[in-house]
VODOVEX-840457 format. One record per residue (C-alpha): residue number from 1; residue in three letters; chain; x, y, z. Coordinates in steps of 0.05 Angstrom, whole numbers, plus 32768, in hexadecimal, padded with zeros to 4 digits. Last residue first. Example, Ala and Ser with C-alpha at 12.3 -4.5 7.8 and 13.67 -1.06 7.14 Angstrom:
% VODOVEX-840457
  num  residu  chaine     u     v     w
    2     SER       A  8111  7FEB  808F
    1     ALA       A  80F6  7FA6  809C
***
This chain:
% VODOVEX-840457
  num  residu  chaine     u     v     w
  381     UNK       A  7E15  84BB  7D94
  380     UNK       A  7E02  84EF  7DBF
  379     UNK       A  7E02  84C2  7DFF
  378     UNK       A  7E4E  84BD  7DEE
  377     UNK       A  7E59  850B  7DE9
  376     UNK       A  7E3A  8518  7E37
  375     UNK       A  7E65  84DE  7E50
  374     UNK       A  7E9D  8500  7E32
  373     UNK       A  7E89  8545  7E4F
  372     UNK       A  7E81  8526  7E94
  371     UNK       A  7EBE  8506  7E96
  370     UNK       A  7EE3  8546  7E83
  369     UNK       A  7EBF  856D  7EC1
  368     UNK       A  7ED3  8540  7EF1
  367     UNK       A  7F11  8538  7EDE
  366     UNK       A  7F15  8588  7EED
  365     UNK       A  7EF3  858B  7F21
  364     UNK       A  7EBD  8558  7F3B
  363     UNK       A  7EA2  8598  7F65
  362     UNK       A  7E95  85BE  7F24
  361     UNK       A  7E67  85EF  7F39
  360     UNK       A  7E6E  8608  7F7B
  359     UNK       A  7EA3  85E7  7F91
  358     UNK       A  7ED1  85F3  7F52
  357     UNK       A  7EBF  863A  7F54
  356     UNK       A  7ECB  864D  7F98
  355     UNK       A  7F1F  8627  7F81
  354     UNK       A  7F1E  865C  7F46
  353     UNK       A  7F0E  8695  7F73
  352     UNK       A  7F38  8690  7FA4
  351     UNK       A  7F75  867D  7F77
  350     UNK       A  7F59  86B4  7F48
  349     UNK       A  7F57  86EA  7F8F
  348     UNK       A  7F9B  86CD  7FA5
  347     UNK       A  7FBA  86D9  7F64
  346     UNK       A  7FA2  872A  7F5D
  345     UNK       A  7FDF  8745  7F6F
  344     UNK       A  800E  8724  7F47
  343     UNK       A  7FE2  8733  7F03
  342     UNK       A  8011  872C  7ECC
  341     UNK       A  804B  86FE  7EF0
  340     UNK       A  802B  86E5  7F1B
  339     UNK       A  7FEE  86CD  7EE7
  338     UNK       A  801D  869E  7EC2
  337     UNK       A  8049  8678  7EFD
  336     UNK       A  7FFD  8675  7F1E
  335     UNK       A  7FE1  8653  7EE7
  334     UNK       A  8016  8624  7EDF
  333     UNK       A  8012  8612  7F25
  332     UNK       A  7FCC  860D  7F24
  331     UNK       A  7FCD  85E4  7EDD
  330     UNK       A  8000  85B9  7EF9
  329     UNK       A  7FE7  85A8  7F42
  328     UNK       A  7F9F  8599  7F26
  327     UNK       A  7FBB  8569  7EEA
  326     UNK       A  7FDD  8548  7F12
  325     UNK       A  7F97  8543  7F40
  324     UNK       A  7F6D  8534  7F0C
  323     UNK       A  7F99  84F5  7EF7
  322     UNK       A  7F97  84DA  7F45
  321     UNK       A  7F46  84D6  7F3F
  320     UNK       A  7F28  84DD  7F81
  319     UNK       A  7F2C  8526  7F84
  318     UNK       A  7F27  8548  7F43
  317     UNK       A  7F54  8581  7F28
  316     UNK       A  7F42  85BB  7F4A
  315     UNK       A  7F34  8590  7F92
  314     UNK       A  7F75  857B  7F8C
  313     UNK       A  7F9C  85B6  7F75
  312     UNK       A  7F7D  85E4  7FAA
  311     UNK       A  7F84  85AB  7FE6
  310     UNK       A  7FC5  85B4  7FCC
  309     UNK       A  7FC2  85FE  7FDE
  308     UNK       A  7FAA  85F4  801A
  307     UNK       A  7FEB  85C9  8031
  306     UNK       A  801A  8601  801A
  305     UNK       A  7FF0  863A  803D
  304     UNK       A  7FFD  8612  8089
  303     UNK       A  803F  8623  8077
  302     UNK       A  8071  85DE  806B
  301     UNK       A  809E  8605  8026
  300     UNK       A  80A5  8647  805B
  299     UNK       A  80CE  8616  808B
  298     UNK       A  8106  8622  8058
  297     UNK       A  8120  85FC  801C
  296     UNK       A  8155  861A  7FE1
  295     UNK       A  816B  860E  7F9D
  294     UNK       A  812E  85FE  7F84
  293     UNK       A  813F  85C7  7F59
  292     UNK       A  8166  85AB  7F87
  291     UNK       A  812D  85B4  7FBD
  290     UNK       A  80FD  858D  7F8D
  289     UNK       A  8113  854D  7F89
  288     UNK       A  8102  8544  7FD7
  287     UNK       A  80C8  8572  7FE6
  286     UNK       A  80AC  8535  7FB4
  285     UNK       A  80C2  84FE  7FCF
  284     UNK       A  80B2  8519  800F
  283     UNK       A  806A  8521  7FF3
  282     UNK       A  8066  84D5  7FDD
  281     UNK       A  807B  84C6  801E
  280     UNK       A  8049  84EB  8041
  279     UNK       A  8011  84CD  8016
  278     UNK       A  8021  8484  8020
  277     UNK       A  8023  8498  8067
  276     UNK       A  7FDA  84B0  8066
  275     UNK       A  7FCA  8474  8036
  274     UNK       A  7FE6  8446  806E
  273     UNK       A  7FC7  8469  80A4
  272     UNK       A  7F7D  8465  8086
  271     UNK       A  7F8B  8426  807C
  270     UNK       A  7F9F  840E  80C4
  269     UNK       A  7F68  8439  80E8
  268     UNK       A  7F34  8421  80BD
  267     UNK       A  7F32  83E1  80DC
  266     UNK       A  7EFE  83B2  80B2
  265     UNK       A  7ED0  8382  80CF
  264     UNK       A  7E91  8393  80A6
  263     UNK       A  7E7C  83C7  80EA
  262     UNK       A  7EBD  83E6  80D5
  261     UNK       A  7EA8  83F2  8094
  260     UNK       A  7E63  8405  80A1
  259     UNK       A  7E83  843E  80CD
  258     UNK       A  7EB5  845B  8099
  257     UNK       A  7E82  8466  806A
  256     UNK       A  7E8C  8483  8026
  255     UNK       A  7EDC  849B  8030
  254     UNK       A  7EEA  845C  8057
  253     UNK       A  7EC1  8435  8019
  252     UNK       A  7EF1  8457  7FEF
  251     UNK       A  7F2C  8442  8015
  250     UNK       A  7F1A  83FF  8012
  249     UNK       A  7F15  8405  7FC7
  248     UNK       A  7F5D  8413  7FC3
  247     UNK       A  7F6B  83D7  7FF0
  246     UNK       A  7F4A  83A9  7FC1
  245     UNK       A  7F7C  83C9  7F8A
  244     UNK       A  7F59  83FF  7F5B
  243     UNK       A  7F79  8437  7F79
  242     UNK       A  7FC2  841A  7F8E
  241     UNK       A  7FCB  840E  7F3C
  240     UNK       A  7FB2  845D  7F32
  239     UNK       A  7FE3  846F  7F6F
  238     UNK       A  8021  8446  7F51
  237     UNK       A  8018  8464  7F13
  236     UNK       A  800E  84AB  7F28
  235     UNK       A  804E  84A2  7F4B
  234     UNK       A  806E  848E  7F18
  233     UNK       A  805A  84BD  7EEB
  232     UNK       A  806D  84F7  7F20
  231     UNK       A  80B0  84CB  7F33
  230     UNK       A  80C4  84D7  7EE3
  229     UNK       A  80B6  8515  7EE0
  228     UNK       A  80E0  852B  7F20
  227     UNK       A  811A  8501  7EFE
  226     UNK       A  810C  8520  7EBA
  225     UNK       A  810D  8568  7ED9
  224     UNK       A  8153  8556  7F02
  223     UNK       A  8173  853B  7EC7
  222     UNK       A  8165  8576  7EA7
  221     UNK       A  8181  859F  7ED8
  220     UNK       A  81B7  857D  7EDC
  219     UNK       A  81C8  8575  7E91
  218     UNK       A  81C4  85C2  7E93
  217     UNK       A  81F1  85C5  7EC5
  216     UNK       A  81F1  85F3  7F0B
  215     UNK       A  81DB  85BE  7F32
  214     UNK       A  822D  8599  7F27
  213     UNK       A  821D  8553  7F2A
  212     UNK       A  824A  8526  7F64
  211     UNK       A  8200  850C  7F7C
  210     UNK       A  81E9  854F  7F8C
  209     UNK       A  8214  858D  7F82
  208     UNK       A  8215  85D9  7F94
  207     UNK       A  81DC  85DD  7FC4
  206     UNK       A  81EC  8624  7FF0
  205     UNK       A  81A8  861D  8008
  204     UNK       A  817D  8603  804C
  203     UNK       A  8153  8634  806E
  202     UNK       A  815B  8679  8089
  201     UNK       A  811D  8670  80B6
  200     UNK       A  8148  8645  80DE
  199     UNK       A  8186  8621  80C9
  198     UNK       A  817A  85DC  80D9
  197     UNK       A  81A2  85E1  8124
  196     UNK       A  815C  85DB  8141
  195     UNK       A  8180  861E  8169
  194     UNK       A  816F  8644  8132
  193     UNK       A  811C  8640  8133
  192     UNK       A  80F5  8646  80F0
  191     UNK       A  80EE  85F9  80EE
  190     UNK       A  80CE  85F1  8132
  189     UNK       A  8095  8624  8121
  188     UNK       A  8085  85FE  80EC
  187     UNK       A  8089  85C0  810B
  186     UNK       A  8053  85DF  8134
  185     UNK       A  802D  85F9  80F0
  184     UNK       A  802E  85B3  80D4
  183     UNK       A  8011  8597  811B
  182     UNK       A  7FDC  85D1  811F
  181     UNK       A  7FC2  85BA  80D3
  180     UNK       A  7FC4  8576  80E3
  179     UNK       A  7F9E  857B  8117
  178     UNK       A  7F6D  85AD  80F9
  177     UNK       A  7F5F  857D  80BF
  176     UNK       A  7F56  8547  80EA
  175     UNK       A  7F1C  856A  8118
  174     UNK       A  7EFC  857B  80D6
  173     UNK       A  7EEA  8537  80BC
  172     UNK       A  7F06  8502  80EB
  171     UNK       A  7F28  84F0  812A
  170     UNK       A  7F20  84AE  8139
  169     UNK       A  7F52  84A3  8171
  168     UNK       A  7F71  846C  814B
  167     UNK       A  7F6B  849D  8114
  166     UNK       A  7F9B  84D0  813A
  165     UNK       A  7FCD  84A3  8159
  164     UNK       A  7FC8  847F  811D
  163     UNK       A  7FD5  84BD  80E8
  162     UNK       A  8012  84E1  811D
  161     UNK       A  8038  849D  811B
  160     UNK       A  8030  848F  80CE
  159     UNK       A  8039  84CF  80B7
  158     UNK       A  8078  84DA  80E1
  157     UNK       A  808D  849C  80CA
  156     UNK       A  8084  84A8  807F
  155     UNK       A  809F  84F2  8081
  154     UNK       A  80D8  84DC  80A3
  153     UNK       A  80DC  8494  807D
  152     UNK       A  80E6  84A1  8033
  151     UNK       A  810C  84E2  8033
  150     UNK       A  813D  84C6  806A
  149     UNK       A  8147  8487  803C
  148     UNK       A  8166  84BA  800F
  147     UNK       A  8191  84DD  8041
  146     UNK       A  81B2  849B  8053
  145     UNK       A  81B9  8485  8011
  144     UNK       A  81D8  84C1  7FF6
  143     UNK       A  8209  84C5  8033
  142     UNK       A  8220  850C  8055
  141     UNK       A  81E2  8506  806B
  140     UNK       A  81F9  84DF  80A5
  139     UNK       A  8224  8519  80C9
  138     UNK       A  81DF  8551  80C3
  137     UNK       A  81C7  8526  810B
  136     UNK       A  8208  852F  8130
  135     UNK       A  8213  8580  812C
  134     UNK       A  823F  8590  8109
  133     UNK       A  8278  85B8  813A
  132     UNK       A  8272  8608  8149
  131     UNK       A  82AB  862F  816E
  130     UNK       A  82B8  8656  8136
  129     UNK       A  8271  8669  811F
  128     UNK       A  8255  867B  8160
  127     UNK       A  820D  8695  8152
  126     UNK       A  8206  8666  8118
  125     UNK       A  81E0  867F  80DB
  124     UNK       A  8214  867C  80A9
  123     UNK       A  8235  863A  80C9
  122     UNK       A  81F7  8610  80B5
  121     UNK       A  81E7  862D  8070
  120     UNK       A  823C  8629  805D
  119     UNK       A  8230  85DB  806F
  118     UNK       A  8270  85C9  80AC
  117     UNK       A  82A5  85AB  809E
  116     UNK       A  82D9  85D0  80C0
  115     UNK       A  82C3  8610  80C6
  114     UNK       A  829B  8618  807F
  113     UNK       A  8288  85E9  8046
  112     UNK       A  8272  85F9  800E
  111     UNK       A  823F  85C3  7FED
  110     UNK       A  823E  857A  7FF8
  109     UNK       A  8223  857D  803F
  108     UNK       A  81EF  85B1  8026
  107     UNK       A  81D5  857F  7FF0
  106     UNK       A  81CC  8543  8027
  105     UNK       A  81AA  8575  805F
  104     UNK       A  817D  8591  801E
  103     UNK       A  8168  854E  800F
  102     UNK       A  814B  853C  8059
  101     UNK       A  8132  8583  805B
  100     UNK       A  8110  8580  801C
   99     UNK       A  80E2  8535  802D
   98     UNK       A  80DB  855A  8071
   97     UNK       A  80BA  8591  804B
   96     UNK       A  808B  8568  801F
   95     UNK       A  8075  8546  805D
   94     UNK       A  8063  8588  807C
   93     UNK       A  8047  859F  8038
   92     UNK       A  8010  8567  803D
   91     UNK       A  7FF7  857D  8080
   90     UNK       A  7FB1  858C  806D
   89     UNK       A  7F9A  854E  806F
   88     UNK       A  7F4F  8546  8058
   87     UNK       A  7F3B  84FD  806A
   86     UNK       A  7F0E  84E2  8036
   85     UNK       A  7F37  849E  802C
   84     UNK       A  7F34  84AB  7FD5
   83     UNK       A  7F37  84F5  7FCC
   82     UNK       A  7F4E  8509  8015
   81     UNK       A  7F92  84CF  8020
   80     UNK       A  7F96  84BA  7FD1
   79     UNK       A  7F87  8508  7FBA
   78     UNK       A  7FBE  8527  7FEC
   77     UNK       A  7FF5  84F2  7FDB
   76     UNK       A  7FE5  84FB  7F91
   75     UNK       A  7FE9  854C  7FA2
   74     UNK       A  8028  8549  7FC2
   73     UNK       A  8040  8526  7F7D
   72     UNK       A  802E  8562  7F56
   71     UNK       A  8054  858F  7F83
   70     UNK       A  808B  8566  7F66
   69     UNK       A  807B  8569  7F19
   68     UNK       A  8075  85B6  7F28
   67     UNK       A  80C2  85B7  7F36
   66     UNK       A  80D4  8597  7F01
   65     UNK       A  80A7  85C1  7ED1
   64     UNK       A  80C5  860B  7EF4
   63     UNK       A  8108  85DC  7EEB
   62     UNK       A  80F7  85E2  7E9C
   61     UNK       A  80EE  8623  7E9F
   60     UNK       A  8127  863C  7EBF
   59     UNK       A  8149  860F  7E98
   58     UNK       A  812B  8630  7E4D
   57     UNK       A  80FE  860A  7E24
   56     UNK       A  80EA  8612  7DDC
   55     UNK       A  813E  8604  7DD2
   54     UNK       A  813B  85C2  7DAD
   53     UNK       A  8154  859D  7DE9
   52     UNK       A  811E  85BB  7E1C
   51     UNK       A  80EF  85AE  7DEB
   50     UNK       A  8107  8569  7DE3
   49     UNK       A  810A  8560  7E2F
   48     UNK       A  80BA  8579  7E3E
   47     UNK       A  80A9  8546  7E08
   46     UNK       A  80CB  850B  7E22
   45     UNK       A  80BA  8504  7E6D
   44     UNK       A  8080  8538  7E74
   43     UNK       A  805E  852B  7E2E
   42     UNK       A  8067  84E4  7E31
   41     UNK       A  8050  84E2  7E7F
   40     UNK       A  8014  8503  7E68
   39     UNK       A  7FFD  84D9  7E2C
   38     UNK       A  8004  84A2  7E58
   37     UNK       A  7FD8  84C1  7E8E
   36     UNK       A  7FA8  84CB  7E5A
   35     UNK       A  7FA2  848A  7E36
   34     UNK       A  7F88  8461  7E76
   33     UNK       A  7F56  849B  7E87
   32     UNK       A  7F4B  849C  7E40
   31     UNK       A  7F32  8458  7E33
   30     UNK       A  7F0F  8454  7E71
   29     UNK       A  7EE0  8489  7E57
   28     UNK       A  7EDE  846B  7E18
   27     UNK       A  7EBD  842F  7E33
   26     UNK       A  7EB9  842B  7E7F
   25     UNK       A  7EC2  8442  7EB9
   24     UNK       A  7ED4  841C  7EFD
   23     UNK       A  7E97  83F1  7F15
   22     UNK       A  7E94  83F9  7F5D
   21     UNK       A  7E99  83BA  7F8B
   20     UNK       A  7EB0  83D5  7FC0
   19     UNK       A  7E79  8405  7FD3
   18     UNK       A  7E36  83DF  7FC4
   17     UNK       A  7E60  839C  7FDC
   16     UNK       A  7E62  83AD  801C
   15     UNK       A  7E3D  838C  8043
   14     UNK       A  7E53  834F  801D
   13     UNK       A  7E93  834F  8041
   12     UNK       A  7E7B  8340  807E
   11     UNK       A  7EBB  831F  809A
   10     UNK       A  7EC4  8340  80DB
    9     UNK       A  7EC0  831E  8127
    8     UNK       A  7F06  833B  813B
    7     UNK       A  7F1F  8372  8112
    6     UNK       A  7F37  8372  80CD
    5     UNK       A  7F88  837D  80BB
    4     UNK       A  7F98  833B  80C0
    3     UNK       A  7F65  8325  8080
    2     UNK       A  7FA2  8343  804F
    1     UNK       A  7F8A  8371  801D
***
């Protein structure tokens, strides 16, 4: 990490050698946390297909995968910004949502069109239909590009504005949480209003193609769940590389404490708002690839539940880990796709009760836990 981003007088590195210099595991449990993502991402990019292809798979079920490989990437934002910085955001799904929105303005241009141009989930909700014009902001997602780059940089500029303003001030712990909470639920708010001109509580639909592909075919769909697969891995690559980088283990000393850090010569404020936007972008991403598979996105996908729940899959899985917390947004969401359909009724107690549990007494979750029986059957040996 570049020296510019210290503060005057720094340069005591060696204070903090006790948290930077942390030995990463070793032996065979290094082994399979290298192995283990790789046996994942060949399982989700080539096995998932073939079973798809040899008929074990049916496409709702397949984009019920797609769409959980994106929820899984909120939660690789979540883990770098609360497992690895230690600041719990819980405004994840707002990110996710803007990421949807931004996608959902370029499918709905492409779809039926109504009054002279104008998206069919636009003019359905208008008040005066036939005197109604697009309005100027939907006009530039009638471009890919355009649209794409918007599901890169409005979630990653909004993250990045709202998370310096608000470290610069050092707000922490708690206070940030409820911050970002209210600001999720304001936008909220914002969203479900008509005269926003972004449909309201109604939401964005009507997608018939993206990219010139027809949504309703089978090829689309599946290119759709390899595309979503493929961005999970990638992203889970890009987060375990970012992880053991000098500026990952910056963010862990942040997370230990922040205070002997800054007193080394260190300003948190600039990491911790990186990771933060890092995080937002790797949710829009996300909100992105999944509103095609969807079908549909509404301010209901950026409720304050949304952005608990993926405090759910993290802490389930393993904060601090990247792996666990995959593996914490599929098994959840898997788990909850199972159980709704037996026991509807009784999901929010299990969800309750599972994520009690996991504090109580496996607060390492779910990696956690794994680690801790291998290191348990090499001291056998």
């Amino acid at each position: 990490m570049s020296d510019g981003l210290r503060t005057a007088g720094g340069g005591n590195d060696a204070i903090l050698l006790d948290v930077l210099a942390r030995r990463s595991p070793g032996g065979l449990v290094r082994w399979l946390d290298l192995i283990g993502p790789g046996l994942g991402a060949i399982l989700l990019c080539i096995g998932i297909p073939a079973l798809f292809a040899t008929g074990h798979l049916d496409q709702s079920q397949l984009s019920q995968l797609g769409r959980y490989c994106c929820l899984a990437m909120v939660a690789i934002g979540l883990d770098l910004v609360w497992g690895y910085c230690g600041v719990l955001s819980l405004c994840q799904a707002m990110f996710f949502t803007l990421g949807g929105y931004a996608c959902g303005m370029y499918l709905a241009m492409h779809g039926p069109l109504d009054g002279g141009g104008i998206p069919r989930a636009l003019f359905v909700v208008s008040s005066d239909p036939a005197g109604m014009s697009l309005p100027w902001f939907w006009k530039p997602f009638d471009s890919a590009a355009f649209a794409l780059s918007m599901v890169i940089l409005v979630p990653g500029t909004a993250a990045a504005i709202f998370g310096f303003f608000a470290f610069r001030s050092r707000i922490r712990g708690v206070y940030f949480s409820i911050i970002s909470q209210a600001a999720t639920v304001a936008l909220w708010l914002l969203f479900c209003r008509n005269d926003l001109q972004l449909c309201g509580t109604n939401g964005l639909t009507n997608f018939t193609h993206i990219l010139g592909f027809d949504l309703r075919e089978t090829s689309t769909k599946l290119g759709l769940y390899i595309l979503s697969a493929v961005a999970l891995c990638a992203s889970t690559a890009a987060a375990l590389w970012l992880t053991r980088t000098r500026f990952g283990r910056l963010l862990v000393a942040i997370r230990d404490n922040e205070s002997r850090l800054r007193f080394a010569g260190y300003d948190p404020v600039w990491f911790k708002t990186a990771i933060f936007a890092f995080g937002a972008v790797l949710a829009g991403i996300g909100g992105a690839l999944y509103t095609p598979q969807t079908g549909i996105v509404t301010p209901a996908n950026m409720m304050a539940i949304e952005s608990i729940l993926a405090v759910v899959w993290v802490a389930v899985g393993g904060r601090g880990t990247v792996v666990g917390a995959v593996v914490g947004a599929l098994v959840i969401n898997l788990l909850y796709a199972w159980l709704t359909t037996l026991m509807p009724k009784a999901w929010p107690f299990i969800i309750g009760a599972i994520f009690v549990s996991v504090v109580l007494f496996m607060p390492t979750g779910l990696a956690g836990g794994w680690r801790a029986i291998v290191a348990r059957a090499r001291s056998w040996r």
